[in-house]
C-alpha positions as CSV (number, residue, x, y, z in Angstrom):
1,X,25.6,18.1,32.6
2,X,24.6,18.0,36.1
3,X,22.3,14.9,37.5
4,X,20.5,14.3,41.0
5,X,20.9,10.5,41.3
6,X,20.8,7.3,43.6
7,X,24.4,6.4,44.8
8,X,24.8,3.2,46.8
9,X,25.9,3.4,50.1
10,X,26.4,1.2,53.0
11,X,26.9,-2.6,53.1
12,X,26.8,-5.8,50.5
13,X,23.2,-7.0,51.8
14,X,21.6,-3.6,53.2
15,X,21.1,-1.9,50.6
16,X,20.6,2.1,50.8
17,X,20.8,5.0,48.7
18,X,22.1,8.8,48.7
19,X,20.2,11.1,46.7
20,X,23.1,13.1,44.9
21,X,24.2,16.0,42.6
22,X,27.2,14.5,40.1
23,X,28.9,14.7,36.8
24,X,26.6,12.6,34.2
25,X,29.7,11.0,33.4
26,X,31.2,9.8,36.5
27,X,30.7,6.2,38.0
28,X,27.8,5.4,40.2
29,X,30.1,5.3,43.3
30,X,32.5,8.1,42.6
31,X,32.4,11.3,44.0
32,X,29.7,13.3,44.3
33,X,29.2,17.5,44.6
34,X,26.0,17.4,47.1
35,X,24.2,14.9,49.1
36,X,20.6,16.2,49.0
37,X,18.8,13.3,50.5
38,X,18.4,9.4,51.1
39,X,16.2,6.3,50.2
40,X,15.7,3.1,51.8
41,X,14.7,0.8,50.0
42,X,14.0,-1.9,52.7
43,X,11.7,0.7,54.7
44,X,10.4,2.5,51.4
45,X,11.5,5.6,53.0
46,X,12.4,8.4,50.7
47,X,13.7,12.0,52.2
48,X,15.1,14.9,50.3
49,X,16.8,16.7,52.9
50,X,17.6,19.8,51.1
51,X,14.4,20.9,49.0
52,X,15.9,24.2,48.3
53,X,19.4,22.9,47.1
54,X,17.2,20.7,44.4
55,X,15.4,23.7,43.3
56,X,18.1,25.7,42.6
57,X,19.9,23.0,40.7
58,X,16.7,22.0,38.7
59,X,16.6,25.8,37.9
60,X,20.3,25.8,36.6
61,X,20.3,22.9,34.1
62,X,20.5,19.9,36.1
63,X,18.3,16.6,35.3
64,X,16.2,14.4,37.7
65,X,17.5,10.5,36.4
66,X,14.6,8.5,36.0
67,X,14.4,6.4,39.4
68,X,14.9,9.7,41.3
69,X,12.1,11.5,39.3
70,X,9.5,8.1,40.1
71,X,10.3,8.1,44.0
72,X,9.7,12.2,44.1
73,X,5.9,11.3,41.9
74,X,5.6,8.7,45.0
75,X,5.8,10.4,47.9
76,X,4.2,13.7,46.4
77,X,6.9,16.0,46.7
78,X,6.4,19.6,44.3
79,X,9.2,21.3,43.4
């Protein structure tokens, strides 16, 4: 099963965050199929760069994990 998911990018004390398209069952840091957008959490910025790319995969089976699924209710973004 497909997930769109945070992945931790960057350095040890700045945090930052891909928004990605992976295996359920692969690590948090492994490999990934699609980056589809980012999230900052020291700027509270949140970006989906690809709205199109998340439609189609939401349309195909893919799940929203939980975090992902809040920051999209935040920033009022409709898919």
């Amino acid at each position: 099963m497909l997930k769109i998911r945070l992945a931790r990018a960057w350095k040890k004390n700045s945090p930052f965050f891909r928004v990605v398209l992976t295996e359920h069952t692969a690590p948090t840091k492994s490999w990934f199929k699609e980056v589809l957008g980012f999230f900052n959490p020291i700027s509270k910025e949140f970006k989906i760069n690809n709205l199109e790319a998340v439609k189609k995969y939401l349309s195909c089976g893919a799940q929203l994990s939980p975090r992902v699924e809040k920051l999209i209710k935040i920033n009022n973004i409709t898919l």
